[in-house]
N, C-alpha and C positions, 0 to 999 in steps of 0.2 A: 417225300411227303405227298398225299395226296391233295388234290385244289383244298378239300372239305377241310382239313387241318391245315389250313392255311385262312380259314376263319379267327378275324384276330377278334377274341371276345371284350376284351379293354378298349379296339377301336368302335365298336357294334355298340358296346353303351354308350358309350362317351356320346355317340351319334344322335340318337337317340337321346339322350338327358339335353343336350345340347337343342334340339328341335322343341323338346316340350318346353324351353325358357320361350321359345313363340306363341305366345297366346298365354302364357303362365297365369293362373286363377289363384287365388287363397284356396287352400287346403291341398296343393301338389295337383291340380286339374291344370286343363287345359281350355280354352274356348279361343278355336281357329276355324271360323266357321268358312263356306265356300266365297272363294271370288271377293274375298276380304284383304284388307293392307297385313294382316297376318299371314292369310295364306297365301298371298305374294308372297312374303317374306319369306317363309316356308320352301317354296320352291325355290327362292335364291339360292339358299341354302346348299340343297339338294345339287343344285344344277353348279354349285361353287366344288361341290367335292365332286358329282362327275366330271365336272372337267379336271381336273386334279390328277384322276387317271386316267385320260385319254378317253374319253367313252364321248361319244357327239349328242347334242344335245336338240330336240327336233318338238314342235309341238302342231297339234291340228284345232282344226275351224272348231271345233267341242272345249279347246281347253285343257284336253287331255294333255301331260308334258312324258315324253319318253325320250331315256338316255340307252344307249345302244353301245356293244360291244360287239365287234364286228367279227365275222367268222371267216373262215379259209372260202369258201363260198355263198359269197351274202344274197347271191340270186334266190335262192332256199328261199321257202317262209320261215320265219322267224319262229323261236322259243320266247314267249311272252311271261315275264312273271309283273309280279307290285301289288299295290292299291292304291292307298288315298291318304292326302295328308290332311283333309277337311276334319274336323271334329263337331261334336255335342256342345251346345254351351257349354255344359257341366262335363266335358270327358274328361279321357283321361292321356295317360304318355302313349298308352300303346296302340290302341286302337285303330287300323289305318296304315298309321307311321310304321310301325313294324315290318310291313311287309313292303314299304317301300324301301327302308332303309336296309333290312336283310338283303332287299336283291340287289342294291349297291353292294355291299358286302362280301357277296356270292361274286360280283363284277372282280373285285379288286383280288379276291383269292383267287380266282380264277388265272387273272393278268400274272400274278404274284407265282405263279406254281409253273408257268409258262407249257401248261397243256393246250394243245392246240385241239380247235373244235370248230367244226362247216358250220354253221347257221348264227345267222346273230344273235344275240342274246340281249332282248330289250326287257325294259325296268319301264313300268308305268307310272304314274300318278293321274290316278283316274280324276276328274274332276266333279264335285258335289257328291260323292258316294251317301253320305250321312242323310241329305233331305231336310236340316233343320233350318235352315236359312230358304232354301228354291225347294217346293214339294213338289213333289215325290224327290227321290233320293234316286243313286245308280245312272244321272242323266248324263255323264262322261261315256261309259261302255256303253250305259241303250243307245246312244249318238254312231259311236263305233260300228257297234255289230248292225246297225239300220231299225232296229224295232222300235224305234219313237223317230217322229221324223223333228230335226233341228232345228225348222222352225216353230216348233211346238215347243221344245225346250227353252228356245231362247226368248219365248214371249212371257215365260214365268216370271211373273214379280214374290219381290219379299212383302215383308208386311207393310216397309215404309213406302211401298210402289217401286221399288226398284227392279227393272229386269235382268234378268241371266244374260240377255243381247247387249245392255248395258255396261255390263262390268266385263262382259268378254272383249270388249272391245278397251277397257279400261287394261286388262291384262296383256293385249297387243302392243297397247304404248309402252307398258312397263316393261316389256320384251321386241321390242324392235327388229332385232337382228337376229333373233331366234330361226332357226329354220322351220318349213314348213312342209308339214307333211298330209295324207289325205287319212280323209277318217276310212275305214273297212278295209286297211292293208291285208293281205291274205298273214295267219297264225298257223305256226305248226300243232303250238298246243296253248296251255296258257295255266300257269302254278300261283297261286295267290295264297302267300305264307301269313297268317294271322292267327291271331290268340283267339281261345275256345268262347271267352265270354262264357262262355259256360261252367259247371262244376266239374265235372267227370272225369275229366286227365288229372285232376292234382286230387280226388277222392281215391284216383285207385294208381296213383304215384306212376306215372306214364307220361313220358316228356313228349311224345308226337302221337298225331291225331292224324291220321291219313281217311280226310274226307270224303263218305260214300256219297251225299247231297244235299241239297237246300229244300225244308221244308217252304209249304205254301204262302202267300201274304195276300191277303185283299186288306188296303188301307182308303179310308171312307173319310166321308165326312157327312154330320147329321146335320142340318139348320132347322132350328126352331125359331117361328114368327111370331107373333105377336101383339100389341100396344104399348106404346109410354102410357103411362098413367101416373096419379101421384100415389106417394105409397102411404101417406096420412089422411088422403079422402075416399078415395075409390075402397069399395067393398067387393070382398074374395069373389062373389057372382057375379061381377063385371070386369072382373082381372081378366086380362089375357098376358098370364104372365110368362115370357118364354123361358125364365132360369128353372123356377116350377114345374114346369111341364117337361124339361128336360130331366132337371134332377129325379123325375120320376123315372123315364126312358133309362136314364144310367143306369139306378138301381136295377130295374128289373131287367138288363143285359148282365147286369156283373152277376147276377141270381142264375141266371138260364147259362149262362156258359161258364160257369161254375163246377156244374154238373158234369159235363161232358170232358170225357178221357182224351189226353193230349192237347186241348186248346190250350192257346195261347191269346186271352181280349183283354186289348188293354185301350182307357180313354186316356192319354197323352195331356189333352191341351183342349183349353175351353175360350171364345172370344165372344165378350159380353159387351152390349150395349144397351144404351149408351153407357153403361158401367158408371155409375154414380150412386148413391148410398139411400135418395129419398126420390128416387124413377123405377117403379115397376120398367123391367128388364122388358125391351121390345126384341130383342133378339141374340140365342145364343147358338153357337155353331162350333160342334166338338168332333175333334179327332175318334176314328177306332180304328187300334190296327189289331185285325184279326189273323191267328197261323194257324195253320195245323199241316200235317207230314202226308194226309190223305188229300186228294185235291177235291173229292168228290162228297165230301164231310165239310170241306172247304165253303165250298160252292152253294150248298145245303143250308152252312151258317149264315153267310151272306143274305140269303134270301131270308131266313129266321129274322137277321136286325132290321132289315126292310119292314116284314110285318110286324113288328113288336114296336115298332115307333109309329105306324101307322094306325095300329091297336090302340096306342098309349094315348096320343096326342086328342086333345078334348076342345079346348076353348085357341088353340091356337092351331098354326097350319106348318107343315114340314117338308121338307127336303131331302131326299136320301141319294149319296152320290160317292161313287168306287172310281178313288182318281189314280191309285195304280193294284192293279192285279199280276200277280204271277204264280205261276203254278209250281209245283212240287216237281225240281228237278235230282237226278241222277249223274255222277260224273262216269266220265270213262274208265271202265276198268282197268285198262291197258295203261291210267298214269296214276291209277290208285294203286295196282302193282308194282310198279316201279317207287311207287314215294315207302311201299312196303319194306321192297328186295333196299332199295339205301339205306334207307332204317335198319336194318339188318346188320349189313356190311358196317356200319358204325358203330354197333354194339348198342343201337338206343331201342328201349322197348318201347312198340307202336301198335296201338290198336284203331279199328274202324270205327268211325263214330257220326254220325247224323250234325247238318248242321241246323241249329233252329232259326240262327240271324240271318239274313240275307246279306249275299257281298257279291262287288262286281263279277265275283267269279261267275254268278251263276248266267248275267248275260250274255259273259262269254262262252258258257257250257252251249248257248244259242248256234255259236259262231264257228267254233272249232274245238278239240278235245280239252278238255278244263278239268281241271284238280285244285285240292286245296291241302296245306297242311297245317294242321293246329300245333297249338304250345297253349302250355295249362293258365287258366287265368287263377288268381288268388283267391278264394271263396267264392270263386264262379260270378263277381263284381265286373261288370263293365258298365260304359253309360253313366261311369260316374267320375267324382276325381278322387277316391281312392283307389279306381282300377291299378292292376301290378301283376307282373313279368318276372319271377327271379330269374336273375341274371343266367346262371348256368342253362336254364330252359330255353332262354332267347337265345343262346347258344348254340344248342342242339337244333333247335329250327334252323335255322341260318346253314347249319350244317349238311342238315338231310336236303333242304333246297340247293344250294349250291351243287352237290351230287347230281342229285335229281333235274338241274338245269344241264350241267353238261351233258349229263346221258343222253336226255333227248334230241340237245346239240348236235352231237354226233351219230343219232340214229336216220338211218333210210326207211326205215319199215311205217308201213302209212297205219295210224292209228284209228 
């Protein structure tokens, strides 16, 4: 048998259903947001079954936690796969999770088939990938690979004032003994197995998605100023109402980029004050997350929502501010081939495919050669808690990764 059928699918759910009873919501969701008493518990979990198989257990200054399966020569840089086990208030089971508990999975078949392989073979769990609790999002890998520096990260508060410095250091007590290791380890490469979120693999019935790259994201934020005033005495010519003045700005963003081919704007999340029912609104301050696959279209929008709230705004005064950007990256073709040729050798049909969501993969694409492989999501639903994985699909992923882990394992050839 090869390592790859040695993917036990009855242990891979079970894994997985088992993880999403952490943070369990009504309606089969999940809400495990970052650096929370759930996603401790989460990584309990995780780090109870790598140890289970001998895999060592190591985490760094970011939070990041990585279990390691060591190789006939561990001087090498490492084969890097995982993601995140943080979620959405509203997510759902797979999102994240999958691709951390697939690469345990790919660990244990590996051990189980006794094929021997030079390089180690680490499992990550990135920390905060999602952004809904510490914004921006991806602040585990951006720590990693150096493009945000750590003390920037860990100055971030939540809503309630809590920072990321704050709970990391809550996460050290919870883990004492953990070993420790340093953030920007040198990677051979680095495979991040997760579901499409998208429609397109289960439209055209295609169990793996061998990712070509990450469209763009500029995500902002608008504030509009304004006056309390009362809303029983004051008259519309002396309002400076900032809900008003927004609601107009929205409209006429969701209008203009409406029109245009492949965008991706959405306004997310609106925080009103004082937010009470008889106070003209002195200020509102809303999310935009803006994509698109051309960076230079990207870039162009950007500066569009600038003028058009600038345009817009009349009686009150605004704020325009892009609190993370990334550009439209590409993976290396040398492990987009290879996540191709296993697919093959499996008998699983795999096509190329664009990703539109951003994931740690793509900081790592920063760092060293990165790839990613999809598994079809159910009516292209994620970001919710009906998101879904059939099981056979989570299968096959696990499967072409596990391959696709060893191969690299064993390769000398510099990518």
């Amino acid at each position: 048998m090869t390592p790859a059928e040695h993917i036990n699918t009855e242990r891979l759910w079970s894994n997985l259903m088992e993880l999403a009873e952490i943070g369990a919501i009504e309606g089969g969701g999940v809400n495990r947001q970052a650096l929370t008493p759930e996603e401790f518990a989460a990584r309990d979990l995780c780090i109870t079954w790598a140890e289970a198989y001998g895999l060592s257990v190591a985490a760094d200054e970011a939070g990041n936690l990585f279990f390691c399966l060591e190789g006939s020569e561990p001087e090498l840089p490492a084969v890097m796969t995982g993601s995140h086990l943080d979620t959405q208030p509203t997510g759902g089971k797979f999102d994240g999770a999958y691709g951390v508990v697939a690469g345990l999975e790919a660990a244990r078949a590996i051990i189980n088939s006794n094929i021997s392989h030079k390089r180690n073979i680490e499992i990550v769990a990135w920390m905060n990938e999602e952004g809904s609790r510490f914004a921006p999002g991806m602040m585990g890998s951006e720590a990693y690979v150096g493009v945000k520096p750590l003390a920037d990260i860990k100055a971030v508060k939540d809503k309630l004032g809590v920072s990321v410095e704050e709970e990391l250091l809550k996460l050290q007590d919870h883990l004492p003994t953990i070993k420790r290791v340093s953030l920007g380890r040198e990677v051979y490469c680095f495979i991040e197995a997760h579901i499409e979120q998208g429609p397109i693999l289960e439209s055209e019935d295609i169990p793996i998605g061998a990712v070509t790259g990450i469209q763009g994201v500029r995500r902002m934020r608008v504030k509009i100023m304004g006056d309390e005033a009362h809303a029983g005495t004051t008259p519309y010519h002396l309002r400076k109402d900032a809900i008003e003045e927004a609601s107009r700005i929205i409209e006429k963003l969701y209008n203009v980029f409406s029109k245009i081919k492949d965008i991706r704007f959405t306004v997310g999340m609106l925080n009103i004050e004082p937010n009470v029912p008889s106070v003209v609104s002195s200020e509102v301050e809303f999310s935009i997350d803006l994509r698109h696959p051309d960076t230079a279209i990207l870039i162009e929008c950007e500066g569009r929502v600038r003028k058009l709230v600038d345009q817009t705004v009349s009686q009150c005064s605004s704020e325009v501010r892009c609190i993370a950007e990334a550009d439209t990256i590409n993976f290396n073709e040398k492990v987009i081939d290879v996540i191709e040729t296993e697919s093959k050798k499996l008998d699983l049909p795999c096509r190329r495919i664009f990703s539109g969501a951003g994931h740690d993969a793509r900081q790592m694409s920063y760092f060293c050669p990165s790839g990613m492989i999809f598994v079809p999501s159910c009516n292209g639903v994620s970001h919710n808690v009906s998101e879904f994985t059939n099981q056979r699909d989570i299968f096959s992923g696990a499967q072409v990764l596990c391959a696709t882990l060893l191969e690299f394992a064993n390769s000398e050839n510099q990518l």
